[in-house]
Structures are given as structure tokens and as C-alpha cells.
N, C-alpha and C positions, 0 to 999 in steps of 0.2 A: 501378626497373630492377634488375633481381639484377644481380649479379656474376659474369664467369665468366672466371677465373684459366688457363684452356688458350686459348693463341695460335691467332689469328684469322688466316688464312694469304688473302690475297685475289689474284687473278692472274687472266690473263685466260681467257677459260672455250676449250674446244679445240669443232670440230662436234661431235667425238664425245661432248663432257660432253650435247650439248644435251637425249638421251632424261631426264637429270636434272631439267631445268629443264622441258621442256614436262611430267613428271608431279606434278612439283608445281601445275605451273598446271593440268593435268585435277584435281590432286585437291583444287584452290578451287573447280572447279565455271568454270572459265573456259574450256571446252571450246576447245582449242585445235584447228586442223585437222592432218592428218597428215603432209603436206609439210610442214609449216610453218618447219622449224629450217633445209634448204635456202637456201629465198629469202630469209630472213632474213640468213641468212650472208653472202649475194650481193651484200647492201648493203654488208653493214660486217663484215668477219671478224674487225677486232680492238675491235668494239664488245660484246660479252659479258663477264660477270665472275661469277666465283666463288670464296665465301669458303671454308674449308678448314679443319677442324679434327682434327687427326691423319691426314691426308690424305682426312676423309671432308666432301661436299661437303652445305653449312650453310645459306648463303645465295649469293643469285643478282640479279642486275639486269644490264638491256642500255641501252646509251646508244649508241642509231644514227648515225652523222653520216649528213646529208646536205650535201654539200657546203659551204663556209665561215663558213655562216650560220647553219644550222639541223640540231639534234639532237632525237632524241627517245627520251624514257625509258621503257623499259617490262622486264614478267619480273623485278621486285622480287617480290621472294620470302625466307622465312626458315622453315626447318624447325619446323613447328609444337612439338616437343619443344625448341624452343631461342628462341624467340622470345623478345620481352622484357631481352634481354641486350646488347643492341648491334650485333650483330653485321649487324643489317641496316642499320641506319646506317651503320657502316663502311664493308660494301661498297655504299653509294648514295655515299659517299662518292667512293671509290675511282673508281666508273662515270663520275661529274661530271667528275673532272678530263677525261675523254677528250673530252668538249663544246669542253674549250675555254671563248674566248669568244663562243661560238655561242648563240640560243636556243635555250632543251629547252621543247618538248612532251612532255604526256604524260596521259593517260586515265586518273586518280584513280577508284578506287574512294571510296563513302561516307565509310568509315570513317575511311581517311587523309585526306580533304579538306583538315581544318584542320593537320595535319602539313605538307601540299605549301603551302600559304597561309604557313607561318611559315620553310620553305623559300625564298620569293621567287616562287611560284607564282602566277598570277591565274589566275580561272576565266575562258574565253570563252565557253560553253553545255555545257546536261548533253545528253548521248550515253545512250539507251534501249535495253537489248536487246529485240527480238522475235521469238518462238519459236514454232511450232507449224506444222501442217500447213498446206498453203497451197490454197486455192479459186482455180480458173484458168478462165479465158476458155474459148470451147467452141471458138474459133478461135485459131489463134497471128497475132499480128501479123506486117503486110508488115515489111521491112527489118530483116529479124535476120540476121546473117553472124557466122563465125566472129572472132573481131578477129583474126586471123594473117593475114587476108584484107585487113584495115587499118592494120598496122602503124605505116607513123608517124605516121597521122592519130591514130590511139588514143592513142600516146603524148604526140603535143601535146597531145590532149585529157586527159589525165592531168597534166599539168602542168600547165594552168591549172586544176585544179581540187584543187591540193594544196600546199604553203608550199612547196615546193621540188621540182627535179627527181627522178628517181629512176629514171634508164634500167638500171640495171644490177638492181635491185630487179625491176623491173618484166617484162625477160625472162625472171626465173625466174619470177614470178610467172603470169604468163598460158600457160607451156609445162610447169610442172609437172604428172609424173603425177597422173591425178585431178580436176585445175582443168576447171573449163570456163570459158572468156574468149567470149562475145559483145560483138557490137556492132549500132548501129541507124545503118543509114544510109538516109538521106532525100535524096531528090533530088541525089545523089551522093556528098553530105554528111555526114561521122559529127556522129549527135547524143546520143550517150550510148554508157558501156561500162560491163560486169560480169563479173563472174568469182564462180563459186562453188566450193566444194570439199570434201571429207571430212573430217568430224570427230571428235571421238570419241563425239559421239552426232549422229547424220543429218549435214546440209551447212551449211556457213556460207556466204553472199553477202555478198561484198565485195572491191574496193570495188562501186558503184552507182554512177554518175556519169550527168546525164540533162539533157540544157535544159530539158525540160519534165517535167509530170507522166505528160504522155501514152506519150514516150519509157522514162521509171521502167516505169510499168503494162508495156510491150511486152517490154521486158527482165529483170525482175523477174518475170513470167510463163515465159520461155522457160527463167532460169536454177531456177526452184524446180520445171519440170515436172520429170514422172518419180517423183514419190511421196514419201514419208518427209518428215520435220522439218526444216524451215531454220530459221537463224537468222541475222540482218541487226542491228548494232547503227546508229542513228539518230538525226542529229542530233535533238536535240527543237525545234531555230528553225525547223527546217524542215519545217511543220505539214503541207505537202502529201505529203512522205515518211511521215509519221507515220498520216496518213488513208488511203494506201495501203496500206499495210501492215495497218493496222486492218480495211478493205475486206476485204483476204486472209483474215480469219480469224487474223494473228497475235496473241498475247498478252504483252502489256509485260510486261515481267520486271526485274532488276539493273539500275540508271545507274549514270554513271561521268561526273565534270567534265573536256572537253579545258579545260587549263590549260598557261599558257605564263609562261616568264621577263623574256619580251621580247615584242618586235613583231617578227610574221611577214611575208613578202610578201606582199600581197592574192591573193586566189585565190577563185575563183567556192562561193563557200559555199551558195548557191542549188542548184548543179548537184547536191550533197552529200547523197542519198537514202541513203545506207550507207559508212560508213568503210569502210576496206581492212582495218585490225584493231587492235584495241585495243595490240596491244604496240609496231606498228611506225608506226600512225598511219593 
């Protein structure tokens, strides 16, 4: 590791830093969506951080809390002219204390794996991106409604299907410009929700939450109509997500291990067709 003698100035990041952090992340190639710094914020405003060096911004990472139990890390980041030096340690450093004694999740890339592993990380399964045009039905399935239509059913349904709650997340999320939030409801009943949105190349879907396969297919269909490239990242345990999506025409691209400090709440990992997003979970 070099050395580098100009102080490392770390503090918490303001919304306005955020156009910093999501282009560092467009320029990993992690194609973030365009709302994205918004509902991030919505969660947790004093969960970003950045490091500082002459007042110019160096490195980056966000540790979300959700509620007393559960945090989650993502938006590690360090100036590709400056890496190597510490300074992203430091500021991961920095970000941790904000957890607490909560557990952190968080969606590891390859490379750092064994980094997060000697962190106190455990792997729980690797998460697949897949990317490309998508081949649809010549009919759209019954029970597709806006979820604004189902509100708190959706939101229950979003909490059993995630380690913690996240209602204030979740109203930006599904009412942000650009998002489109469906839902399928079946004999009265919500059985699955998604939301897609703008990226910086074509739309990401996420999250995907679905009881069955059947429900994925119908929703997964209505959110990728309308043309251009989605991209859906995928647990890989969940082999029926994986065969849909393959179905679609998409193509596996970059994994990344969810990995955790701790034990999570149990939460329907079955239902789990497409994470919400790699940075926030």
C-alpha cells in the first residue's frame, strides 16, 4: 500500500454530494438508476460518507440503517487515481461506526470478496446480473395494477420479503419520477410487486418479489414491456428466477456475494426474483 502524507478528511456526504458518488458508480460500469440518490436518502440521510482530500471528494461508502437491527453497506468507492492508499478503508471505516451494533449486509463484488470475508463478512448466495432485451408474451397477463392501487398490501408484502422493514424507503421508491411499481393481484390478493426505472443505459427492475413463478413471468413481462434493455440483478438460489429470465433472452453478466455480519430476520427468499439494488439491498 503507498503512502499518502495529505489528510484524509472523512464526514458525512450532503444529497447534493450524491451526483459524485452515483458517477463514480456509472463509471464501474454499475449502472446506477437516475432517481436513484433521492430514495436512497429517504432511508437514511445521515447514512453516506465521504472522504476529502483538500476539500476534493476521494472516497465514498453508504451504511443504511434499517431500523435497530439491521444495516446495509453499499457505494464503497475510492478515486481510481488514489486507490491503494487507504483511504477507502478509512472511510469504510468511518461508515461502520454508523451500524452500530446492527448487522451489515452488503452485495460484494468478486474482487473484494475475500477483503469482506476477513472483514467478518459471511457469504449467504451469489446475486447474477442480467441484461439485455427482453422477448414478451403476445398477451399481457390478468391482475397487473398499478401498486399505488395496493398500498399497504404491497408494503406488507415487501417486508416479508426483505430483513427488515423499510416504509419510508419504499414510498420514494415506488412514486419516484420515472419508476414504474406494478403489482399482481389474484383473487383479491397481492401476490407479487416490481418496480423498474431509468438508468444510465436502458431500465433496471427491482425489486421483483413474486409467490410463484407464474406471478415473476406476469410482472416481469409488464415491467420490461415498451422496448430497450433491462437489467434485473438475481439471486442465483433461486433457479426459477434465473430460468425466467434466461427464457426472456437475458444474458448473465457480473455477480456479486449478499454477505452479512450477522443473522438476519427470516424473510421469504423464495419470493426473491430480483433484488431492489445492489447498493441498498
Amino acid at each position: 500500500m503507498r503512502e499518502d502524507h495529505r489528510r484524509l478528511d472523512i464526514s458525512r456526504a450532503a444529497f447534493a454530494d450524491w451526483p459524485v458518488i452515483q458517477g463514480w458508480a456509472a463509471d464501474e460500469g454499475w449502472n446506477p438508476g437516475l432517481g436513484d440518490g433521492a430514495c436512497f436518502f429517504a432511508q437514511d440521510p445521515d447514512g453516506f460518507f465521504l472522504g476529502r482530500i483538500d476539500g476534493e471528494p476521494v472516497s465514498a461508502v453508504s451504511v443504511v440503517t434499517y431500523g435497530p437491527a439491521y444495516a446495509f453497506l453499499g457505494c464503497y468507492l475510492v478515486r481510481p487515481d488514489l486507490r491503494g492508499r487507504g483511504h477507502g478503508l478509512a472511510t469504510w471505516r468511518a461508515g461502520l461506526r454508523h451500524a452500530g451494533e446492527r448487522t451489515v449486509g452488503l452485495d460484494g463484488v468478486v474482487a473484494q470478496q475475500h477483503n469482506y470475508r476477513a472483514s467478518g463478512f459471511a457469504p449467504a448466495h451469489r446475486t447474477i446480473r442480467f441484461t439485455g432485451l427482453a422477448a414478451h408474451r403476445a398477451a399481457p397477463a390478468a391482475g397487473i395494477v398499478p401498486a399505488a392501487a395496493e398500498p399497504a398490501a404491497v408494503l406488507a408484502y415487501d417486508s416479508a420479503c426483505h430483513p427488515a422493514d423499510r416504509p419510508r424507503f419504499l414510498a420514494a421508491w415506488l412514486a419516484a419520477e420515472g419508476h414504474t411499481a406494478l403489482a399482481r393481484v389474484v383473487d383479491g390478493r397481492v401476490t407479487g410487486y416490481g418496480v423498474v426505472r431509468p438508468a444510465h443505459e436502458g431500465r433496471r427492475i427491482g425489486p421483483l418479489f413474486a409467490d410463484t413463478a407464474d406471478d415473476a413471468r406476469a410482472l416481469f413481462d409488464a415491467l420490461a414491456s415498451g422496448g430497450g434493455p433491462v437489467g434485473i440483478d438475481v439471486p442465483a438460489t433461486n433457479t426459477e428466477a434465473v430460468a425466467l429470465v434466461e427464457a426472456r433472452g437475458l444474458t448473465a453478466g457480473f455477480e456479486t456475494a449478499r454477505m452479512y455480519t450477522g443473522p438476519v430476520r427470516p424473510y421469504a427468499q423464495d419470493r426473491v426474483y430480483g433484488v431492489t439494488t445492489l447498493e441498498l439491498g
